[in-house]
ZALUM-836152 format. One line per 5 residues: number of its first residue (from 0); their letters; for each residue x, y, z of C-alpha. Coordinates in pm, whole numbers, plus 50000, padded with zeros to 5 digits. Example, Ala and Ser with C-alpha at 12.3 -4.5 7.8 and 13.67 -1.06 7.14 Angstrom:
0> as> 51230,49550,50780; 51367,49894,50714
//
This chain:
0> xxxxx> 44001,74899,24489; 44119,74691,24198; 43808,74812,23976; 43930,75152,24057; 44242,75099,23975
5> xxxxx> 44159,74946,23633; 43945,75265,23581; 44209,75488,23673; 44436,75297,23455; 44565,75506,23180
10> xxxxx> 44675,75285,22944; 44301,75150,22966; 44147,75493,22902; 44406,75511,22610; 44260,75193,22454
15> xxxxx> 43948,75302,22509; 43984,75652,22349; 44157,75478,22019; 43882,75208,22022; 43600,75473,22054
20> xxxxx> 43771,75666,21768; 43824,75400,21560; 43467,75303,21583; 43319,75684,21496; 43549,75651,21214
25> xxxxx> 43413,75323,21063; 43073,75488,21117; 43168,75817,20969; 43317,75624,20671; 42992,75373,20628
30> xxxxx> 42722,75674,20666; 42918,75852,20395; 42885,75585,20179; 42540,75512,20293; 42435,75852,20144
35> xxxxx> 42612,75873,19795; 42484,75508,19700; 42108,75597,19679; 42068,75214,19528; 42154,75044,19850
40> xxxxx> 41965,74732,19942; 41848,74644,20322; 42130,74357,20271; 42400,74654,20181; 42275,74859,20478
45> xxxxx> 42327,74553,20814; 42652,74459,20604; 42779,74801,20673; 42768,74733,21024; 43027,74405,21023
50> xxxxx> 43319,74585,21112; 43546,74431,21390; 43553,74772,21492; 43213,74827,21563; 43186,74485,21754
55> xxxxx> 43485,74570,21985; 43326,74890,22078; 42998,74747,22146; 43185,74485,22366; 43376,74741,22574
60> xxxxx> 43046,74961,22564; 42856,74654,22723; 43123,74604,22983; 43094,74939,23135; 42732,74916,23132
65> xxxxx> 42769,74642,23334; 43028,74802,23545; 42826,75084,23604; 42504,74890,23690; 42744,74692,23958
70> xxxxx> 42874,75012,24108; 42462,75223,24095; 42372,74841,24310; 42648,74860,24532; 42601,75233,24581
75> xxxxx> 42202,75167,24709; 42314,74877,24913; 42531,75106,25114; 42296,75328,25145; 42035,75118,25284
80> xxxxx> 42255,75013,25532; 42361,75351,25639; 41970,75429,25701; 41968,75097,25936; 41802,74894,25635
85> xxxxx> 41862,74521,25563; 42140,74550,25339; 42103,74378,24970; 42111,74005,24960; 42351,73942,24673
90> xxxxx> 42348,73512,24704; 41973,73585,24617; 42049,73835,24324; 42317,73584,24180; 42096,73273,24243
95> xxxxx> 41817,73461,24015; 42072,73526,23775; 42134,73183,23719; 41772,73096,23673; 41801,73356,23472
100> xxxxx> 42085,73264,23218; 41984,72893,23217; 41627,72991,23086; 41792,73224,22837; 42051,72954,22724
105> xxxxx> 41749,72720,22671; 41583,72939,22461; 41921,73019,22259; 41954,72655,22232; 41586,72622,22062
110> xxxxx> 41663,72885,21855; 41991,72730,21703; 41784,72398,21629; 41501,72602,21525; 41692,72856,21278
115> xxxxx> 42030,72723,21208; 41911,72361,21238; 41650,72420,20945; 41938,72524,20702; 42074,72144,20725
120> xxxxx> 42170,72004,20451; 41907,71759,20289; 41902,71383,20296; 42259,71233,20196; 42327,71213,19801
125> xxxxx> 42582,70939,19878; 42536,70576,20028; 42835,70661,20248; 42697,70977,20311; 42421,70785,20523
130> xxxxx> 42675,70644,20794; 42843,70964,20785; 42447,71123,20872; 42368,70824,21116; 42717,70877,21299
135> xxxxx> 42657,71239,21303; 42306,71206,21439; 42413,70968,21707; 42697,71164,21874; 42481,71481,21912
140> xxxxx> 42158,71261,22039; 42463,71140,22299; 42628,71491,22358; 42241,71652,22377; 42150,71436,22659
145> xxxxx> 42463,71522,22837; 42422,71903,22775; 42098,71930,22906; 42110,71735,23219; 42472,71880,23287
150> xxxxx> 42347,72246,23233; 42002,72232,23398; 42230,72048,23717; 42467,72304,23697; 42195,72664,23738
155> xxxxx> 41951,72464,23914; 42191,72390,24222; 42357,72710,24199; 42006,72828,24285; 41945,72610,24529
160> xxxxx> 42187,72586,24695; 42315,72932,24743; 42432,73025,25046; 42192,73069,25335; 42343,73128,25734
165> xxxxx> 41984,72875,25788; 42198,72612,25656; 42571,72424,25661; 42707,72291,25361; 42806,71947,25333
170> xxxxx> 43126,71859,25230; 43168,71505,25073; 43529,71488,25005; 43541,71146,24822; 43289,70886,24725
175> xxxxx> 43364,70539,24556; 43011,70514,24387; 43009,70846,24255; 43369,70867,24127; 43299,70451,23910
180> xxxxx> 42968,70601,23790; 43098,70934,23639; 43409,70722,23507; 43241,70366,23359; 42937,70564,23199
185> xxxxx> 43146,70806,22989; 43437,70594,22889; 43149,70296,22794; 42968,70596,22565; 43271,70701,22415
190> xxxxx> 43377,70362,22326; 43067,70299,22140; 43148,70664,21966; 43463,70598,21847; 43463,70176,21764
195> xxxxx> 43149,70337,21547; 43311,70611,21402; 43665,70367,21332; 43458,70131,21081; 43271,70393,20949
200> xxxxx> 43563,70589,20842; 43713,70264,20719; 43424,70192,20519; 43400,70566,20340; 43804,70565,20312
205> xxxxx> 43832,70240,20112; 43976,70415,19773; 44064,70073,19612; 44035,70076,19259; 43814,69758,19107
210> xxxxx> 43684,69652,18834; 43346,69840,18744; 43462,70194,18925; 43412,70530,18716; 43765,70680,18739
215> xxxxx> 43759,71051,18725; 44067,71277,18747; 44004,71614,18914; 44274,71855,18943; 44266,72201,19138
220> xxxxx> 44481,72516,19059; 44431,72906,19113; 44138,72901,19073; 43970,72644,18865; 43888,72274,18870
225> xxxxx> 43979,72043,18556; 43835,71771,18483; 43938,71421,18288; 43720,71176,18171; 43885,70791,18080
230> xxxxx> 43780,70709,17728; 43709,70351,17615; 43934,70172,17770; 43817,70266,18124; 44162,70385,18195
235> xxxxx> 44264,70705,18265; 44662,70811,18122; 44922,70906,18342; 45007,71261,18413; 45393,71420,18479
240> xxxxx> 45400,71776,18602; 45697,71850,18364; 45509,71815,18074; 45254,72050,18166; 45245,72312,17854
245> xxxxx> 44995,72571,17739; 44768,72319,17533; 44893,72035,17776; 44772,72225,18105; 44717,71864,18310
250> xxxxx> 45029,71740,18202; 44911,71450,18058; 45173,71199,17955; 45171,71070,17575; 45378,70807,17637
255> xxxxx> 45119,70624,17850; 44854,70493,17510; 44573,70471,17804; 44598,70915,17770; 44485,70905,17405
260> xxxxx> 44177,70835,17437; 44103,71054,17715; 43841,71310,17752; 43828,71660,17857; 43478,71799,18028
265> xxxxx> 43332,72128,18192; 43104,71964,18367; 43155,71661,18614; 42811,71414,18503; 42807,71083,18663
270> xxxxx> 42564,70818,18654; 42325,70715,18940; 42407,70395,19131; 42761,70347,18985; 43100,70350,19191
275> xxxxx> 43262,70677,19114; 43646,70735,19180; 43819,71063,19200; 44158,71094,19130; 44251,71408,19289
280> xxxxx> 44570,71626,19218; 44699,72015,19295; 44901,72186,19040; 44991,72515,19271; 44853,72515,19690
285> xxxxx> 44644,72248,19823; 44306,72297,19742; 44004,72032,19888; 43731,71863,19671; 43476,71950,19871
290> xxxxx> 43092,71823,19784; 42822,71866,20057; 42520,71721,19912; 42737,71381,19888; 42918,71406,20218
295> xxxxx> 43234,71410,20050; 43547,71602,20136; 43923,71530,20047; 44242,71746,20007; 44447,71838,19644
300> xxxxx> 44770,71846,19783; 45078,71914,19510; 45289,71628,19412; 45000,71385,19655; 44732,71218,19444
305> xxxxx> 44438,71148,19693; 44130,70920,19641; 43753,70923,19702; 43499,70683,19624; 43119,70711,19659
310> xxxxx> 42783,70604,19474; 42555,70840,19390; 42153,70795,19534; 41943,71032,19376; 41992,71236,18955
315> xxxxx> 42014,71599,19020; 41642,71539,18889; 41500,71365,19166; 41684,71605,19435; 41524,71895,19288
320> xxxxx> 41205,71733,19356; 41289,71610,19704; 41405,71962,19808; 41142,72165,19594; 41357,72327,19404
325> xxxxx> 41362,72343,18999; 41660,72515,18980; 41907,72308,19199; 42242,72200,19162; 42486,71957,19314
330> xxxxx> 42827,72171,19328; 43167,72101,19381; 43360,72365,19588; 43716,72424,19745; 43676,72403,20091
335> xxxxx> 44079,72556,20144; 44101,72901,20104; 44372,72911,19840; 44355,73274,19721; 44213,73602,19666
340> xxxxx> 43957,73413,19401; 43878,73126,19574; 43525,73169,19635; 43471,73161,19296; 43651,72809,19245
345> xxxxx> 43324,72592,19211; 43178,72373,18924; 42854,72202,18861; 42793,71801,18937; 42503,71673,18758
350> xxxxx> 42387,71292,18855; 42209,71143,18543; 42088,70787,18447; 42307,70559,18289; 42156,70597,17931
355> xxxxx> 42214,70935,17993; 42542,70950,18110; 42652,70752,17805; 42497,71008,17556; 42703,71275,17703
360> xxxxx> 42982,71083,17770; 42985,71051,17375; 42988,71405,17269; 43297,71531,17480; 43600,71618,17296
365> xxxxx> 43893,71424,17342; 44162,71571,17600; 44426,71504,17295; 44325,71837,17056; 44470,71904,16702
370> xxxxx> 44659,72161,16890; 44757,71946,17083; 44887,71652,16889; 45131,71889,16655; 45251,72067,16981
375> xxxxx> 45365,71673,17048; 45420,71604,16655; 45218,71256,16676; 45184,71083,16395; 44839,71027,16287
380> xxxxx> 44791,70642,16433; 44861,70824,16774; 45235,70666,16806; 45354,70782,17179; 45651,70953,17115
385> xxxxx> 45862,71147,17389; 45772,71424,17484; 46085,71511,17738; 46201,71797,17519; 45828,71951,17519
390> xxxxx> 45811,72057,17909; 45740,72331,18102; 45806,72279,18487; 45608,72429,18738; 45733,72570,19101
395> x> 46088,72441,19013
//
């Protein structure tokens, strides 16, 4: 009766009409364009079928199939017993089921290790990056365990235990044993988890700044990076979001004599083995330095300077030759979505040797330009002078 009613259920049919329509116009609209863009690719073609629409319909299309299967079952079952027959033995139809569904889910399992597991990431780029990869490994080892005994348990009793009239159930409505072992087991697993995962994430979120680390400042805004080498003096200048100009886009404060010497670069190049130290800032929304190959990940929020520190393992040399690829990169990406053009805000990291790191470090152009220094009128021994009535605010 209440299947009926659904059926009967006009505002259902309604949704299904406008969901039906919807979908034969997404397909009118994508065969269309199918057939005045002779150049389309086999990629162009399945893309063309990634509308929500489509996927809805398909849903609600499934459904009824399945309602109608239910009702053509039910509709023999009657009938059989009309004609005197032994009516349909649904616990045994469901129990199959089961069977059925766990052996499927087993073989979607394999598939996801199989397929999705084989895009991985390769071996961590980042000493940190190995405790991140051992913690990782060791809670789905744990949680793997779990899920299989927990699921095979689950469809395997349902099968066997489906209801006979050969047989009473059992009902145990408490047990001691049972209800310490299903309590100490879990909490004594989790414990080991998370005292793991605390010192880890102490370890990788130790930002302090000593002596020997390579300080670099990174800053995000729509829809860039820029990056700031220290010069000489290992020190990187202070920066003042008032002072940000059209030459002065960082806002790099004069005043500081640590900013004259810094350096402005495309590309981020760091050397293999050292301590490296971003300095990370947002001019506009918060953005997130986000570098796989190194396990690294950390928020640009406005007006919030954040910190991450890691050492590099392997030159962008010796990766392409563990992964078997001449052409790779290490990238840096925002992993926010921050705008209609974020998926283009990306730059390239190349790990080098120390020798040379120092050659390249020594043919990047100072952050200080000519155009800069008469925007700021500095005097040719690079006096800091004050620069409060050179300012442009931003988001005031």
């Amino acid at each position: 009766m209440g299947f009926r009613n659904l059926i009967n259920s006009k505002k259902i049919a309604a949704l299904f009409a406008a969901l039906l329509l919807g979908g034969t116009q997404v397909l009118m609209a994508q065969t269309a364009a199918a057939t005045t863009a002779s150049t389309t690719t086999d990629e162009d073609k399945a893309a063309m079928w990634a509308g929500v629409e489509y996927y809805v319909l398909l849903f609600v299309l499934v459904c009824v199939g399945i309602a109608i299967v239910g009702r053509i079952i039910k509709v023999y079952d009657l009938t059989n017993q009309l004609h005197g027959k032994k009516p349909f033995n649904w616990n045994n139809f469901m129990g199959v089921l089961c069977l059925i569904f766990l052996i499927g889910g087993s073989y979607g399992a394999y598939w996801s290790f199989s397929v999705q597991g084989a895009m991985s990431l390769p071996e961590s780029a980042s000493e940190h990056g190995l405790k991140t990869d051992s913690m990782f490994w060791t809670t789905t080892v744990f949680t793997f365990i779990v899920f299989v005994i927990t699921q095979v348990l689950l469809f395997v009793f349902l099968f066997v235990y489906r209801y006979s009239k050969k047989r009473r159930a059992f009902f145990l409505p408490h047990n001691n044993t049972i209800e310490k072992v299903w309590t100490i087991i879990p909490a004594i697993v989790l414990t080991v988890l998370v005292v793991f995962g605390f010192f880890t994430w102490r370890t990788i979120t130790n930002t302090t700044n000593v002596k020997g680390d390579i300080n670099i400042d990174i800053t995000g805004h729509q829809f860039a990076w820029e990056v700031r080498y220290p010069g000489k003096d290992g020190e990187l200048g202070k920066k003042n979001y008032k002072l940000v100009s059209a030459l002065n886009n960082l806002g790099v404060n004069f005043q500081d004599r640590n900013s004259f010497d810094d350096l402005r670069a495309d590309t981020i190049v760091i050397p293999k083995g050292k301590s490296i130290r971003l300095n990370i800032t947002a001019q506009d929304v918060i953005h997130s330095v986000y570098m796989p190959h190194f396990r690294l990940q950390m928020n640009a929020v406005p007006g919030l300077p954040t910190y991450f520190k890691f050492v590099p393992r392997f030159t962008t040399q010796e990766m392409r030759e563990k992964v078997g690829d001449p052409n790779f990169e290490y990238l840096l990406y925002c992993a926010k979505i921050c705008g209609d053009g974020h998926y283009n805000m990306k730059k390239f990291v190349r790990v080098v040797t120390e020798a040379e790191y120092q050659a390249w470090l020594s043919h990047q152009k100072p952050y200080l330009s000519d155009g800069l220094r008469k925007e700021l009128k500095l005097a040719g021994n690079d006096q800091p002078v004050n620069q409060g009535t050179n300012r442009l605010a931003l988001n005031n």
